[in-house]
C-alpha positions in Angstrom: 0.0 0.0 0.0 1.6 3.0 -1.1 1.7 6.2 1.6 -0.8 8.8 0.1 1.1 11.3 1.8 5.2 10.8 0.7 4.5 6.9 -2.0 6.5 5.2 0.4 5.5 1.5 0.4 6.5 0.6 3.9 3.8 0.9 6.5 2.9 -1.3 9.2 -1.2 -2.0 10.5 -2.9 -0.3 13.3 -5.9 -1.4 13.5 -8.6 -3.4 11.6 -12.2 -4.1 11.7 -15.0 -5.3 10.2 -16.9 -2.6 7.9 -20.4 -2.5 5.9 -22.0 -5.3 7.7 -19.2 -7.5 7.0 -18.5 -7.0 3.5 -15.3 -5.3 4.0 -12.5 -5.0 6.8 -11.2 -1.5 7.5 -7.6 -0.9 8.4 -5.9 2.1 9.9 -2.2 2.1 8.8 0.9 4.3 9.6 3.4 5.2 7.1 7.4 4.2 8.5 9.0 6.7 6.5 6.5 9.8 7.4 4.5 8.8 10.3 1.1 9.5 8.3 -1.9 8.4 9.0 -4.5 6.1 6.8 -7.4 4.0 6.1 -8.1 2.0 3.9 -10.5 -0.7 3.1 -10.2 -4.3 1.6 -13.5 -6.3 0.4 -13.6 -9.5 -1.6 -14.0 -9.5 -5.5 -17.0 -10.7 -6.9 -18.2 -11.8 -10.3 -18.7 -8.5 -11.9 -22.2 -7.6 -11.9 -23.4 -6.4 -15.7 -26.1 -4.0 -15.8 -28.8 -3.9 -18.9 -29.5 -0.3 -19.6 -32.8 1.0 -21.3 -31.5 0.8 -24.8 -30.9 -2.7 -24.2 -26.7 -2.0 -24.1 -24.9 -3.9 -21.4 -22.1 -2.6 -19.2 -20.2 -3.7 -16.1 -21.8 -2.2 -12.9 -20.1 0.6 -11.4 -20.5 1.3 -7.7 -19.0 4.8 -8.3 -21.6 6.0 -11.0 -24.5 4.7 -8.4 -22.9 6.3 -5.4 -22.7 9.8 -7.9 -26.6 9.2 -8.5 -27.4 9.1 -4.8 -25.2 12.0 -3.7 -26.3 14.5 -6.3 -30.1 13.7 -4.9 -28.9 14.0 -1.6 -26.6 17.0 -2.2 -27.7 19.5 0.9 -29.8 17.3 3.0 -28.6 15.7 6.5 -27.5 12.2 5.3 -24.3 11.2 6.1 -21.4 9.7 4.3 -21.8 6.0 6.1 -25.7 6.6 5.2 -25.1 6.4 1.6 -22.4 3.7 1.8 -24.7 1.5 3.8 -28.0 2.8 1.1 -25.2 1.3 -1.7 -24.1 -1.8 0.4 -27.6 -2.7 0.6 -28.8 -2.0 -3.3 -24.9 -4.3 -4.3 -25.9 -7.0 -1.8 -29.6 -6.8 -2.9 -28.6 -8.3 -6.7 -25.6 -10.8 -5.1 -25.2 -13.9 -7.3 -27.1 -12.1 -9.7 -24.9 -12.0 -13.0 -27.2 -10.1 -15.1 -29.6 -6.7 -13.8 -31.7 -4.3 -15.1 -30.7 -0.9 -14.7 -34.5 0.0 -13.5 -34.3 -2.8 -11.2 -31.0 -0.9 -9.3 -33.3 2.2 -9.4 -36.3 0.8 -8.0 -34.1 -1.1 -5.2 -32.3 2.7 -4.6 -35.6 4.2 -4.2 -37.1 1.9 -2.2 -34.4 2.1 0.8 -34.3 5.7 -0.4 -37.6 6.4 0.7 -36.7 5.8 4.4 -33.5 7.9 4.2 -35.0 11.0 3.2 -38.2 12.1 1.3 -36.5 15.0 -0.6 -33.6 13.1 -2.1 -36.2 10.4 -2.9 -38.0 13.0 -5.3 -35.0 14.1 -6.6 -33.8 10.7 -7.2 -37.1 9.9 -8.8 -37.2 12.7 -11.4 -34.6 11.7 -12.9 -34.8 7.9 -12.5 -38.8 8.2 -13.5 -38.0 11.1 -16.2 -39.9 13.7 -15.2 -41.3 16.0 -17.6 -43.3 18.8 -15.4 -44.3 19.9 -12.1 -47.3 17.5 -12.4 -45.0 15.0 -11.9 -43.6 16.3 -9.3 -46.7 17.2 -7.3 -47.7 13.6 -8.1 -45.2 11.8 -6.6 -44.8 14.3 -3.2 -49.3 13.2 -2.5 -48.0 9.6 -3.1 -45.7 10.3 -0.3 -48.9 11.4 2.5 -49.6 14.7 1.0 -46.8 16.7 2.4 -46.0 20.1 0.6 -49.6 20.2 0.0 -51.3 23.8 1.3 
């Protein structure tokens, strides 16, 4: 593991622990040439999950574009950084063994555990997973949700 600090490659383990329900171990390490500080996390590789998008093309999954989804819908609300690791740990472990996944499946399994995170980065989420064309739309989905933001 290379020092992100000074690129030495000699460090020595702090600590480690178990991290996102067991899927990966977390390890504190120090850097022997400049004393830094880091963590870093190991998890098993899997069989790479492919995703089918909407124009029937299929591409490797990528935890990174999913994780970009869910923050820009929660950009400025009070979720947390483990919030949104733990929302994505859930959606990856949801489709385990799975070799082969729709990408309206992830969405539906994001908004889904979504919904009990926060209501207004669920409707964000949802107008652009759902393609929303108008304020309708919008309107729509907030009744759905027990008629808050109605006056």
């Amino acid at each position: 593991m290379r020092c992100p600090k000074c690129g030495c490659q000699d460090d020595r383990v702090l600590d480690s622990r178990s991290a996102r329900e067991g899927a990966s171990i977390r390890r504190r390490r120090q850097c022997l040439a400049c004393d830094f500080r880091f963590t870093t996390f190991e998890e098993i590789v899997k069989e790479e999950l492919r995703v089918i998008k909407r124009d029937g093309r299929r591409e490797e999954f990528s935890r990174s574009k999913l994780e970009r989804g869910v923050r820009r819908a929660a950009e400025k609300r009070p979720i947390s950084d483990d919030q949104i690791r733990d929302l994505i740990d859930r959606v990856v472990m949801h489709f385990d063994g799975e070799s082969e996944v729709t990408a309206d499946d992830i969405g539906r399994a994001v908004m889904t555990l979504l919904h009990d995170v926060d209501e207004v980065a669920y409707i964000r989420f949802a107008s652009v997973y759902q393609r929303f064309d108008n304020a309708d739309q919008f309107v729509r989905t907030i009744r759905e949700l027990g008629g808050k933001g109605k006056r």
